[in-house]
C-alpha positions in Angstrom: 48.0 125.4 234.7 45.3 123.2 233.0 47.9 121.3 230.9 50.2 120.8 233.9 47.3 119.4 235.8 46.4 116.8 232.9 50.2 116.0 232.5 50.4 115.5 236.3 47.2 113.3 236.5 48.1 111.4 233.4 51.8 110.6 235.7 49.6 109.7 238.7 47.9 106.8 236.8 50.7 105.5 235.3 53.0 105.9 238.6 49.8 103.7 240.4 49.5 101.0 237.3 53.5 100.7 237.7 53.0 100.0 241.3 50.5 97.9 241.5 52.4 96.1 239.1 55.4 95.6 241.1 53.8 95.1 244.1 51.5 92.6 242.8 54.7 90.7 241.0 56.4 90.9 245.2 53.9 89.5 246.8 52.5 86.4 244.3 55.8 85.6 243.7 56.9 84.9 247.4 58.6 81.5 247.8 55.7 80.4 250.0 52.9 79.4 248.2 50.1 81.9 249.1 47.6 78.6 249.0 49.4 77.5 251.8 49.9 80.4 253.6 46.1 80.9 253.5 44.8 77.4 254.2 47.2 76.9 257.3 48.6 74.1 258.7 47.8 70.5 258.1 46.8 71.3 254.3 46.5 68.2 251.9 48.2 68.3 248.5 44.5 68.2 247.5 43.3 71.5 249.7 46.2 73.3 248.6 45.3 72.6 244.7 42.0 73.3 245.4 43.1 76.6 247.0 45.2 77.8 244.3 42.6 77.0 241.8 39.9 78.9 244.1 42.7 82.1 244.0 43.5 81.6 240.5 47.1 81.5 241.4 47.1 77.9 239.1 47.7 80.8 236.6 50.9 82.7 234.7 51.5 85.4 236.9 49.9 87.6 233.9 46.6 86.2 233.6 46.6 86.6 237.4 47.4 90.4 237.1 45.1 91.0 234.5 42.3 89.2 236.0 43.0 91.1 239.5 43.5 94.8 237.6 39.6 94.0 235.8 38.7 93.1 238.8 39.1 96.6 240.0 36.5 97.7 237.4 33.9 95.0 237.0 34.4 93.1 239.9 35.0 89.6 240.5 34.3 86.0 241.5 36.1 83.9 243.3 35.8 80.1 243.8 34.4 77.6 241.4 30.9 75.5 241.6 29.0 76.1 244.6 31.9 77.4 246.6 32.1 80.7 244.8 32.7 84.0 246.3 31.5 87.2 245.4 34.1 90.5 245.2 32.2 93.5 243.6 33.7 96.7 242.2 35.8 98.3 242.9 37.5 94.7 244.0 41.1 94.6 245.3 41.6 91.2 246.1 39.7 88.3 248.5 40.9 87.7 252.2 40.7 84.0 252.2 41.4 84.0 256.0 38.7 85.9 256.4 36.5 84.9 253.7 35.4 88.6 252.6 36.8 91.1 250.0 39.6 93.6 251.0 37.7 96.3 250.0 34.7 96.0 253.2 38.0 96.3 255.4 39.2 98.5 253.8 36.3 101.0 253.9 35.5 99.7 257.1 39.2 100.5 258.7 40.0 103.8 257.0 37.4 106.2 258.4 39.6 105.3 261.7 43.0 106.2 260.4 41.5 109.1 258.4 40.5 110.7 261.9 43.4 110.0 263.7 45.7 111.4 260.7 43.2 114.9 260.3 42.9 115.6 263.7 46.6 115.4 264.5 47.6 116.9 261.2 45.5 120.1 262.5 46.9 119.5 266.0 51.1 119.5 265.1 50.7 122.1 262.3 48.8 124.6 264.5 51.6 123.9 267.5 54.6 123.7 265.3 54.6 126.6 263.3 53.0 128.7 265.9 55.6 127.9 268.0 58.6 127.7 265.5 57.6 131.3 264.2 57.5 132.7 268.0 61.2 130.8 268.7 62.4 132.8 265.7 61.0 135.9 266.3 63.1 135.7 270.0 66.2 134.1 268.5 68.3 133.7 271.3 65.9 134.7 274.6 65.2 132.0 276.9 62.0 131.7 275.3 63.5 130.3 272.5 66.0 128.3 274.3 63.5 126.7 276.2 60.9 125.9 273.3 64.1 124.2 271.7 64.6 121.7 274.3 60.8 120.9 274.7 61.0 120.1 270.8 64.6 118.3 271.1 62.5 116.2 274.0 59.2 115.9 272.0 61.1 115.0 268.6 63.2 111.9 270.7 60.3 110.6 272.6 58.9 107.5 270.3 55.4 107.6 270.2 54.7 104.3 270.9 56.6 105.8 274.8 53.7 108.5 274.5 51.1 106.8 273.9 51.8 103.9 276.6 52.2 107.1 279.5 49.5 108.5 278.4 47.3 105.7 278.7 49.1 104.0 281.5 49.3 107.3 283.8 46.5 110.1 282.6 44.1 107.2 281.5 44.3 104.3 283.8 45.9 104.7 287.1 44.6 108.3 287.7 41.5 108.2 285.4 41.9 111.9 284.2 40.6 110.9 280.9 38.1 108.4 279.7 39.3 105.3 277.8 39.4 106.2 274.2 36.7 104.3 272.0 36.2 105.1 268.5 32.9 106.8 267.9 31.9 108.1 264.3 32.0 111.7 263.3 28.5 111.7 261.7 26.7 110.0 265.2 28.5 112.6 267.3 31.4 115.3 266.8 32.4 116.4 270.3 32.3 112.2 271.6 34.7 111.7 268.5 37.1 114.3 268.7 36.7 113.5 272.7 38.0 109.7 272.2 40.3 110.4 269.5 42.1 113.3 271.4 44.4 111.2 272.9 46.0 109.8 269.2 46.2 113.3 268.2 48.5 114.8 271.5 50.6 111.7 270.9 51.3 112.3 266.9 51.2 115.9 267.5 54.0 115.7 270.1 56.4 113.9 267.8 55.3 115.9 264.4 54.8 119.2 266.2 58.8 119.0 267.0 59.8 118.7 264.1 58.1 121.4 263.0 58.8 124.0 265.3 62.2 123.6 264.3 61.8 123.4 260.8 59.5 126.5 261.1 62.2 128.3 263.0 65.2 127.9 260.4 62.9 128.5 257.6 61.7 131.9 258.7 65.4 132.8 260.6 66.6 132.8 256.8 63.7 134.6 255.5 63.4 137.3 257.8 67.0 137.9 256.5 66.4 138.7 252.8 66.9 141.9 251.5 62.7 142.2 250.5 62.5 141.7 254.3 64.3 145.0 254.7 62.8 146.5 252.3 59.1 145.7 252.7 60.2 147.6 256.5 61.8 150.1 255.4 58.3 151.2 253.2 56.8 151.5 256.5 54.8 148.2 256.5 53.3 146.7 259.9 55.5 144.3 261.5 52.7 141.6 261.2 51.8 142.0 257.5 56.2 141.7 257.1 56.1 138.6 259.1 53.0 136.6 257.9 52.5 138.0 253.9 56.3 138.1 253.7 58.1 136.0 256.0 56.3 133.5 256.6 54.7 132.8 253.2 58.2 132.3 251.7 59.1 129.9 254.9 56.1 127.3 254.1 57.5 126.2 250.7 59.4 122.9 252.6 57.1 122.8 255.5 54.3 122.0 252.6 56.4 119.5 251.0 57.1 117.2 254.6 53.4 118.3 255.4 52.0 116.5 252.4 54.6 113.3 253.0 53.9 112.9 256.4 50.0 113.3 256.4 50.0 110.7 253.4 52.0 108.0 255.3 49.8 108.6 258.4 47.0 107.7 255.9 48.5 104.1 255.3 48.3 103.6 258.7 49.1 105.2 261.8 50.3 101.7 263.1 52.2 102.2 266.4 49.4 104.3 267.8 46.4 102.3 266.7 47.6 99.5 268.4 48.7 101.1 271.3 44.6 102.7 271.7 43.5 99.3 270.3 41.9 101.3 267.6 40.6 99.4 264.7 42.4 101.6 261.7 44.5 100.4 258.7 47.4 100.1 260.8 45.5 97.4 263.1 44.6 95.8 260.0 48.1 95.9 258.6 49.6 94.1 261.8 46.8 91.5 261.4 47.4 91.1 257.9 51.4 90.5 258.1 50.4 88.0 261.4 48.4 85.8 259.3 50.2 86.3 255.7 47.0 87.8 254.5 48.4 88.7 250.6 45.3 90.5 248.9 45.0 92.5 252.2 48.6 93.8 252.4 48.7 94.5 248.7 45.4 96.4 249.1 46.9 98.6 251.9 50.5 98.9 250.7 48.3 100.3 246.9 46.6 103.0 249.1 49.3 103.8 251.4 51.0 104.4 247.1 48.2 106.1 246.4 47.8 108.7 248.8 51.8 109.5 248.4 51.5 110.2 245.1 48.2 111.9 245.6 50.0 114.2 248.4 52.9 115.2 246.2 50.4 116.4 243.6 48.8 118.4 246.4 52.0 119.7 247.1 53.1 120.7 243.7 49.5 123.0 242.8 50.0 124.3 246.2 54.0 126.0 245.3 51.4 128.3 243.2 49.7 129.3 245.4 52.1 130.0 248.1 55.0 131.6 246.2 54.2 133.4 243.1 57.8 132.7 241.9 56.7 129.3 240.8 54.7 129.2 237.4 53.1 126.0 236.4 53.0 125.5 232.7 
């Protein structure tokens, strides 16, 4: 287990140095010229050299690399003389349209999409395999017939349709609920799950689909197997047969989406934020691409790469854990 875990963790950092790499060769190697793209319109030949030298892109694109990935570790300036801009470690890059590192955005931004993600991740996983193991357990009732065509409805809805009905109808026009604002965790826990409620019915109806049926096929196969049979016929309880048995052997590919899907809502749960005019990474993202903000996107396209590869390492120590057939060596 302990060699695995180096060998996957050694493959993390080189996956990330591989993709930073390639992303950082996309997006400084754009036709536009980033200096122009970052001083506007109206720029002199003279501003624009005196941009690039500012963003060292009058640099091979190597140096440029190199400087940005010690930058990450020692920081960096910016600028040259008196117009010289400060980027500590750990430093992903300078927004020159908004004069300020990437990181303070950054860690500014992703508390936001961090709660939106966790609460809704907790909300659809509770609902969907709740719900996907009761449809399977009445295969064929009008139970199950009828939580089928809520999910077939949920799963087509888009949730940027959701979240506008919600907030239209439940929000504004009848004023059921408050307008959502965020509000940290650490100032007040029932005001922040309160604001961010809203995000999490409108992920958790599209995700929560999904995996009521994926929960459902899962354990209709599982409760199949011959152990299944078995494990009844030695007299066991019907609940230890469906949950140690059944259902423990049906999470294997729920896991797998789980991880995938929680780590994209991490780079930015975009369509929602800017439908509840939250202030996450996908708000920033929008901005970002509006005014071809370079160091910005690469910063959030990295951690949206980072927090993939993080989830399927998740995902691969947690096959362990939930199915005793799979040995890590």
């Amino acid at each position: 287990m302990g060699r695995y875990l180096i060998r996957r963790l050694v493959g993390v950092v080189l996956m990330l140095v591989l993709i930073s790499m390639v992303t950082f060769s996309l997006f400084y190697t754009v036709p536009t010229n980033p200096a122009v793209l970052s001083c506007g319109k109206g720029c002199t030949p003279a501003v624009i050299a005196a941009t690039e030298r500012k963003m060292g892109l009058d640099q091979p694109l190597v140096v440029q690399y190199g400087r940005w990935a010690k930058a990450v570790f020692v920081g960096r300036s910016y600028g040259e003389g008196t117009a010289v801009n400060d980027c500590p470690a750990p430093c992903f890059g300078y927004s020159f349209t908004r004069e300020t590192p990437v990181t303070g955005i950054v860690k500014d931004a992703f508390p936001v999409t961090l709660s939106i993600a966790a609460g809704a991740f907790v909300l659809w996983m509770l609902i969907g395999i709740s719900v996907g193991i009761v449809s399977a357990l009445r295969k064929g009732s009008l139970l199950d017939r009828s939580l089928m065509f809520l999910t077939l409805a949920g799963y087509s809805l888009p949730s940027f349709f959701t979240g506008l009905t919600i907030l239209l109808f439940a929000i504004i026009k009848f004023q059921w609920y408050p307008i959502p604002r965020y509000s940290s965790l650490l100032d007040n826990p029932f005001l922040w799950a309160k604001n961010l409620l809203p995000l999490w019915v409108v992920l958790a109806i599209l995700f929560a689909a999904l995996y009521t049926r994926l929960t459902r096929a899962n354990m209709l196969e599982t409760m199949g197997e011959d152990y299944i049979r078995t494990a009844r016929a030695k007299g066991l309880p019907e609940r230890t047969v469906i949950f140690k048995h059944g259902l423990r052997a049906a999470l294997t590919p729920i896991v797998t989406i789980a991880g995938l899907d929680l780590a994209g809502l991490l780079g930015g749960a975009v369509i929602t934020e800017k439908v509840f005019n939250f202030r996450g990474l996908g708000a920033v993202t929008i901005d970002a691409s509006t005014n071809f903000d370079l160091p910005m996107l690469m910063a959030v396209t990295l951690l949206a790469a980072f927090f993939i590869i993080v989830a399927n390492l998740v995902v691969d120590l947690l096959y362990a854990v939930i199915d005793p057939k799979v040995r890590l060596s």
